[in-house]
C-alpha angles and dihedrals in degrees: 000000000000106000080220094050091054107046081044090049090036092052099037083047091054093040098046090035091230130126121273100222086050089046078055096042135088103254119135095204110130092233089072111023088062096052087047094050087056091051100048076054099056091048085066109038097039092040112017100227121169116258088233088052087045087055095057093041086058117028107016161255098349108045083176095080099040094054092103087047085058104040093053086055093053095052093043095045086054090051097053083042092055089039104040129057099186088048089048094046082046085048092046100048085054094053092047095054090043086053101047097041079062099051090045095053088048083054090053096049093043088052087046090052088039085059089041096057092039089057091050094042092054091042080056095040085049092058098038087062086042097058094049082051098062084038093058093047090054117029089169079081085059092058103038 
C-alpha cells in the first residue's frame, strides 16, 4: 500500500476512532464515509495527488472509474468542512500531524545528508593531513 495512503488512513482512523480496514471498506454507514471523505480530502490537500491517482489508492485498480466517487468526497468533504465545526477541527488536527510528520522526515533526510557530507569532509580532511605529512617527511616533493 501507498506510504501516503497509510499514515492518512492511520491518522483519520485515530482522529475519527474508527477502524482502519472499515475506514478502507465499502460500508455506507455515516460513521465511516465522513471520516473517508476527509481523508480522500487530505490526500489531496497534504500531498497533492491527482483525483484519478486517489481513486486507485482506494478503490483499485481502475481509478477511472472511481473519479466520480472522489470528486463527490471532496465536495462533500468541503461541505462538512464549511458546516461542521467538530468535523473541520478534526480535519485540521489531521492535517497538522500530516504536516508535521513531513516536515519531520525532510528533517531526517537533510540530517542524514548533513552526516553524509561530515564523514566525507573528515576522510578529505584525513588525506589532506596525510599528504603534508608525506610532504614534511620529504621536502625534496616540495622542490621537485
Amino acid at each position: 500500500m501507498d506510504e501516503r495512503l497509510e499514515t492518512v488512513i492511520e491518522i483519520v482512523s485515530k482522529i475519527f476512532n474508527v477502524d482502519k480496514v472499515e475506514l478502507k471498506g465499502k460500508c455506507r454507514e455515516r460513521r465511516l464515509v465522513e471520516p473517508r471523505h476527509i481523508a480522500i480530502k487530505l490526500l489531496m490537500d497534504a500531498y497533492g495527488i491527482r483525483q484519478y491517482h486517489i481513486g486507485t489508492l482506494m478503490y483499485g485498480n481502475d481509478g477511472k472509474q472511481h473519479h466520480k466517487t472522489v470528486a463527490h468526497a471532496i465536495n462533500n468533504a468541503c461541505n462538512m468542512i464549511d458546516q461542521f465545526p467538530e468535523i473541520r477541527d478534526k480535519y485540521h488536527r489531521c492535517y497538522s500531524i500530516i504536516a508535521g510528520s513531513f516536515v519531520a522526515s525532510k528533517l531526517n533526510l537533510l540530517y542524514s545528508e548533513k552526516m553524509e557530507l561530515t564523514r566525507r569532509l573528515t576522510k578529505v580532511n584525513f588525506d589532506i593531513e596525510k599528504f603534508e605529512g608525506k610532504l614534511n617527511d620529504n621536502p625534496a616533493l616540495i622542490t621537485s
